[in-house]
C-alpha positions as CSV (number, residue, x, y, z in Angstrom):
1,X,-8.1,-21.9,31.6
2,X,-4.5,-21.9,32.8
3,X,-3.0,-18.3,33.5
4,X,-0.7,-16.9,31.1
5,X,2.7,-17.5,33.3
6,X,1.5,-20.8,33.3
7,X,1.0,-21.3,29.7
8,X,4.5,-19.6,29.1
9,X,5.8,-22.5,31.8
10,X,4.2,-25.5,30.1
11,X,4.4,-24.9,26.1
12,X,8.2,-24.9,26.2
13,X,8.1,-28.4,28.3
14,X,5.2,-30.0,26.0
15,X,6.7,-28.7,22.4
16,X,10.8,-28.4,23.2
17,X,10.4,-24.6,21.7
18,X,12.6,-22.5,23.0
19,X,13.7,-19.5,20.8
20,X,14.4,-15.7,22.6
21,X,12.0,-13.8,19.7
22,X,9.6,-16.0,19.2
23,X,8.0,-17.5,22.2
24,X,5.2,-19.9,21.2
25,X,6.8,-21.2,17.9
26,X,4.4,-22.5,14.8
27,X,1.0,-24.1,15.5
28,X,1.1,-27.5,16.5
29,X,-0.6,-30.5,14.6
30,X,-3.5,-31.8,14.8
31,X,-2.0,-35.2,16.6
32,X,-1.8,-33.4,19.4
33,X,-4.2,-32.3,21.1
34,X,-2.7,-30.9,24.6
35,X,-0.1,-28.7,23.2
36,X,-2.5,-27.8,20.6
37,X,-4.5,-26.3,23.6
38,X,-1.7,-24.5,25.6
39,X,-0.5,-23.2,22.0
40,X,-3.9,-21.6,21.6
41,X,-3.9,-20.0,25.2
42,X,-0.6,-19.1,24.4
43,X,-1.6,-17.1,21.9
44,X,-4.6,-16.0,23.2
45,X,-2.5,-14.6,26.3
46,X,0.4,-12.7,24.0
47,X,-2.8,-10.8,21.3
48,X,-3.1,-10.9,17.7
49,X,0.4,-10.2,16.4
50,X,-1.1,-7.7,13.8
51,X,-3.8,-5.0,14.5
52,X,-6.5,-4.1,17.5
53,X,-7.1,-6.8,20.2
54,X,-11.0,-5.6,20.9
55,X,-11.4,-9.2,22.7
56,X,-11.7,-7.3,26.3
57,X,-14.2,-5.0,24.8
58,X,-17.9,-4.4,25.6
59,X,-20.8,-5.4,22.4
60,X,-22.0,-1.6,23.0
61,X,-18.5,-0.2,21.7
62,X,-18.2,-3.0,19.3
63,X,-21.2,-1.8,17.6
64,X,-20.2,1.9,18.0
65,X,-16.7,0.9,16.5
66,X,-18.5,-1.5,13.5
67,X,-20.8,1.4,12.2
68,X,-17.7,3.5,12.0
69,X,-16.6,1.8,8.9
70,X,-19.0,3.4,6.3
71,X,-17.9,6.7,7.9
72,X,-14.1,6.1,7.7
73,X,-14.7,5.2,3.7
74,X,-17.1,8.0,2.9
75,X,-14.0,10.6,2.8
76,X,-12.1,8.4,0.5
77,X,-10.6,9.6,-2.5
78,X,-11.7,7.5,-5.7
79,X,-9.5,5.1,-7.2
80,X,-8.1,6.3,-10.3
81,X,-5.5,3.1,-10.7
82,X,-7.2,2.1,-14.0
83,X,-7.1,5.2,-15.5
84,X,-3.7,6.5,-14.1
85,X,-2.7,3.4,-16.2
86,X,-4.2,4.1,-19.2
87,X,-3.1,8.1,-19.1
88,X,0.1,7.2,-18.7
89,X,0.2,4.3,-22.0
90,X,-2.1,7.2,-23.9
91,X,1.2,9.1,-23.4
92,X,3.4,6.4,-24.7
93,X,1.9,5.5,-27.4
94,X,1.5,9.0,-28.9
95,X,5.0,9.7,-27.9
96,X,6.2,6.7,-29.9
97,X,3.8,7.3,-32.7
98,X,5.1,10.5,-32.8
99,X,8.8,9.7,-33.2
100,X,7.8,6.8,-35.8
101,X,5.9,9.7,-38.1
102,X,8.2,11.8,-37.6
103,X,11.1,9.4,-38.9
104,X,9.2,8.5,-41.8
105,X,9.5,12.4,-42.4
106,X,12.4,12.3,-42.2
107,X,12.7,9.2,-44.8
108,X,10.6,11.1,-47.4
109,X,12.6,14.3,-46.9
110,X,15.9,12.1,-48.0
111,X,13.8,10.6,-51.1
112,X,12.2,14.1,-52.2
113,X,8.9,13.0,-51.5
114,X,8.0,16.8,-50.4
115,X,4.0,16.1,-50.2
116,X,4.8,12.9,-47.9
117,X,6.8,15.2,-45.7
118,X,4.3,17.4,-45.2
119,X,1.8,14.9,-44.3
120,X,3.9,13.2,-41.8
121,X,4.8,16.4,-40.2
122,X,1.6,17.2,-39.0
123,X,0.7,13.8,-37.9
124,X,3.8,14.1,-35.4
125,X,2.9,17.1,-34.3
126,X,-0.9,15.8,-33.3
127,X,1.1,13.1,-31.9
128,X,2.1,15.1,-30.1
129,X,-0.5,17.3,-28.8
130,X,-2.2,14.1,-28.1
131,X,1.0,12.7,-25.8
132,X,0.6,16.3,-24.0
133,X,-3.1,16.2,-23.1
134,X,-2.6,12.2,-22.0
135,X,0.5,14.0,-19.3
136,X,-2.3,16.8,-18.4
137,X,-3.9,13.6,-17.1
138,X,-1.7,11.7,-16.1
139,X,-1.1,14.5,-13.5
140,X,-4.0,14.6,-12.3
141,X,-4.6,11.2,-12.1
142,X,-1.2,11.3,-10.2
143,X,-2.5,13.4,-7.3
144,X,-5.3,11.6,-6.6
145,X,-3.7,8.1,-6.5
146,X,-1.5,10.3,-3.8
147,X,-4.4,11.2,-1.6
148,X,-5.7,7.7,-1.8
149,X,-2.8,6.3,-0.5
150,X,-2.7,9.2,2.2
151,X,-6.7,8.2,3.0
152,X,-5.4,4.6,3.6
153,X,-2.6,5.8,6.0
154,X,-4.8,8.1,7.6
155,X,-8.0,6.1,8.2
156,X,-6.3,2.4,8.3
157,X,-6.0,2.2,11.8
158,X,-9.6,2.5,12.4
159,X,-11.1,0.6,9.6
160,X,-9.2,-1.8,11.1
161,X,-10.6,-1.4,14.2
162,X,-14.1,-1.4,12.2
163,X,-13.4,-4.8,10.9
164,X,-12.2,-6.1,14.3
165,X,-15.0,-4.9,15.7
166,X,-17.4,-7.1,13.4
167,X,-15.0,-10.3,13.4
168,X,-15.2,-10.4,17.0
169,X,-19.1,-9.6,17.1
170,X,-19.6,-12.6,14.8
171,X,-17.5,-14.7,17.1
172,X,-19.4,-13.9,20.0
173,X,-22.6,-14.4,18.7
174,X,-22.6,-16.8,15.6
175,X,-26.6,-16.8,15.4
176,X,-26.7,-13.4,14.6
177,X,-27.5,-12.2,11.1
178,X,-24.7,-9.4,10.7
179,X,-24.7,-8.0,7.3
180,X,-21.9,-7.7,5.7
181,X,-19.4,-4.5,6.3
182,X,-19.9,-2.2,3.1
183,X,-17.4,0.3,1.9
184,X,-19.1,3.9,1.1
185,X,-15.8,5.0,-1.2
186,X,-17.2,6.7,-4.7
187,X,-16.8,3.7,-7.6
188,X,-14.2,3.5,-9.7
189,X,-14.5,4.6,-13.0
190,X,-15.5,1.8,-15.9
191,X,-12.9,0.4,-18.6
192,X,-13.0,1.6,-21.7
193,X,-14.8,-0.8,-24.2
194,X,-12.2,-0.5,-27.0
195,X,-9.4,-0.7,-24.8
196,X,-7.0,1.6,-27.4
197,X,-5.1,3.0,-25.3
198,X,-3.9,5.6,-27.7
199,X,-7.7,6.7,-28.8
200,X,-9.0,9.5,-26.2
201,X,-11.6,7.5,-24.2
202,X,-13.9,10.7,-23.7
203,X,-14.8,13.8,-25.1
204,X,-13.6,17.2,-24.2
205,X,-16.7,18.4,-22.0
206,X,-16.5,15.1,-20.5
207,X,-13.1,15.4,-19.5
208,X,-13.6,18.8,-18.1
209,X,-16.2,17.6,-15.4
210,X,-13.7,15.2,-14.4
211,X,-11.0,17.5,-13.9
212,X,-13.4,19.6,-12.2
213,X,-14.6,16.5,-9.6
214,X,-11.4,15.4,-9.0
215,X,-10.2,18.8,-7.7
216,X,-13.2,19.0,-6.0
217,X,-12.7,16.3,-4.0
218,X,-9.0,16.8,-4.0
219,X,-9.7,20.2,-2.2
220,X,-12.1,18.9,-0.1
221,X,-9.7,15.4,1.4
222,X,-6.8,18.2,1.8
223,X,-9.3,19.6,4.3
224,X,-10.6,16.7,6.1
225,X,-7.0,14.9,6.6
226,X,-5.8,18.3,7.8
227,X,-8.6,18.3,10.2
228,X,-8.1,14.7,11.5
229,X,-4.7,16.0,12.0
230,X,-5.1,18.6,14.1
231,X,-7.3,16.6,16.5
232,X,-5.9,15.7,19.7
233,X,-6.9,13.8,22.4
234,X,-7.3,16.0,25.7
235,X,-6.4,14.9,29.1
236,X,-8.6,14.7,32.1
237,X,-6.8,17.8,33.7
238,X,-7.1,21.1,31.0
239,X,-3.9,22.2,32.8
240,X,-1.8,19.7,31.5
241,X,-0.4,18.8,28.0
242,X,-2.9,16.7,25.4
243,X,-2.7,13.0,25.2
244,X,-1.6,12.6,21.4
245,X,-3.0,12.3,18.4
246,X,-6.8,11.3,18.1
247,X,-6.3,9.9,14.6
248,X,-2.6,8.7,14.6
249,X,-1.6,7.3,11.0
250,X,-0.4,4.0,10.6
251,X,3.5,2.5,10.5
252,X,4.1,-0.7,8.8
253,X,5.8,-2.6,11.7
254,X,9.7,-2.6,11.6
255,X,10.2,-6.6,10.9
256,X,12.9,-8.3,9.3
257,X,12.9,-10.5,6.8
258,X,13.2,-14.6,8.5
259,X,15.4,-15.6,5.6
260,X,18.5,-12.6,5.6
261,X,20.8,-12.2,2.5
262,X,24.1,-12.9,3.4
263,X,26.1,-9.8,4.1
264,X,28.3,-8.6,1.7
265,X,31.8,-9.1,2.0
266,X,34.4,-5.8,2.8
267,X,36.8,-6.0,0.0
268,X,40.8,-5.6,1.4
269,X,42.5,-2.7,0.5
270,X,45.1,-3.1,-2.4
271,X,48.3,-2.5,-0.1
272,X,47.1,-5.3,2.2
273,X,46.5,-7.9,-0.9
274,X,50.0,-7.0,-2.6
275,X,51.2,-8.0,1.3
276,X,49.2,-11.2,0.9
277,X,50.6,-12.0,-3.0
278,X,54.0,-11.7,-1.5
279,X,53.4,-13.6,1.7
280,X,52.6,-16.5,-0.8
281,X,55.1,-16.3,-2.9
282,X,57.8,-16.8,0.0
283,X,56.0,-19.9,0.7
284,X,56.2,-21.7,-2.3
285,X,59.6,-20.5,-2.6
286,X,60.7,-21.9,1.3
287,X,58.8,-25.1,-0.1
């Protein structure tokens, strides 16, 4: 295989790419088979352009870093999407069905209708109470989607090491019988069967013990993500300063879009455009 500087040397000569930011261009065709081949080591020289390169690494740490996934998900918080969403349209539909009862109140108060008032008067206000115990949830519901989302910040960078680990374990050996990597995150809870969205899907006590989980396991990922936090790697010397961060989070990488929106244009100030109107109308008027 040719070195990387030559690689660098020949692709430009073989494909005519030649761009500043992006040194290997797209992936040549099939047709052709030699720059094909220096396009591969090409890329192959530069790494992947998104996540880990454990290419250099030894099996032994591959496996170490493989069996690190079901670890990495154990400590994640459960997804509460589905029911996030159906809190919050519980607490839509009760708040609109409490504004439609309580116009029609209204309506019978302007006919005299003094027993329809009454009726539709305390149908808004359960309405009501039911739109206020859907926002109890939805606040709860709320903080958990946070800590998920500060689980998969927290933990990405290795679960992508994880699943680096086994992609280039398979590649290696292709015989092997690898099972597949499984996730050890809790299950997410089931849709309901109705799917009223406005009906209470459980029953008080029911409710309770999920309130009572969730902050559970609320209190406990506050504990472990402070605790990955505070680990740092130490250097060789205990004199000097530690290395970093043992479980840095993960940044989204800073890239701009290929395809930019044209820039907006600086509008000229007034004085300048009455200067322009008149420069004009001299013009016509010397024509």
């Amino acid at each position: 295989m040719a070195a990387a500087g030559s690689v660098d040397r020949r692709l430009p000569e073989l494909s005519g790419h030649d761009h500043p930011d992006d040194p290997i261009g797209p992936e040549p065709a099939t047709g052709t088979p030699d720059l094909r081949a220096a396009w591969h080591e090409a890329l192959a020289a530069l790494g992947p352009a998104d996540g880990p390169d454990v290419r250099g690494m030894r099996d032994g740490l591959l496996l170490h870093l493989r069996d690190t996934y079901p670890t990495e998900t154990a400590w994640a918080p459960p997804w509460v999407g589905d029911e996030l969403r159906r809190a919050r349209a519980g607490a839509r539909d009760a708040r609109l069905a409490a504004l439609h009862a309580a116009a029609e109140a209204d309506a019978a108060h302007r006919q005299g209708q003094n027993d329809q008032v009454a009726r539709y008067q305390t149908l808004a206000a359960s309405y009501q109470v039911l739109r206020d115990a859907y926002r109890v949830r939805e606040t709860v519901f709320a903080a958990t989607a946070a800590d998920r989302a500060d689980w998969e910040r927290a933990s990405r960078r290795q679960r992508q090491l994880a699943e680096a680990a086994d992609a280039e374990l398979r590649r290696r050996h292709p015989g092997q019988p690898w099972p597949p990597l499984r996730s050890a995150e809790p299950q997410p809870a089931t849709e309901p069967q109705d799917g009223n969205a406005i009906a209470p899907e459980d029953n008080i006590e029911t409710w309770q013990r999920r309130v009572e989980e969730l902050a559970a396991r609320h209190r406990e990922f506050t504990d472990k993500l402070a605790s990955r936090r505070s680990m740092m790697i130490p250097a060789e010397d205990p004199d000097f300063e530690d290395l970093g961060p043992a479980f840095p989070a993960w940044t989204s990488p800073d890239r701009g879009a290929i395809l930019q929106p044209p820039r907006p244009q600086i509008p000229a100030a007034g004085r300048i455009l009455e200067h322009i109107d008149g420069r004009d109308l001299d013009l016509e008027a010397t024509d």
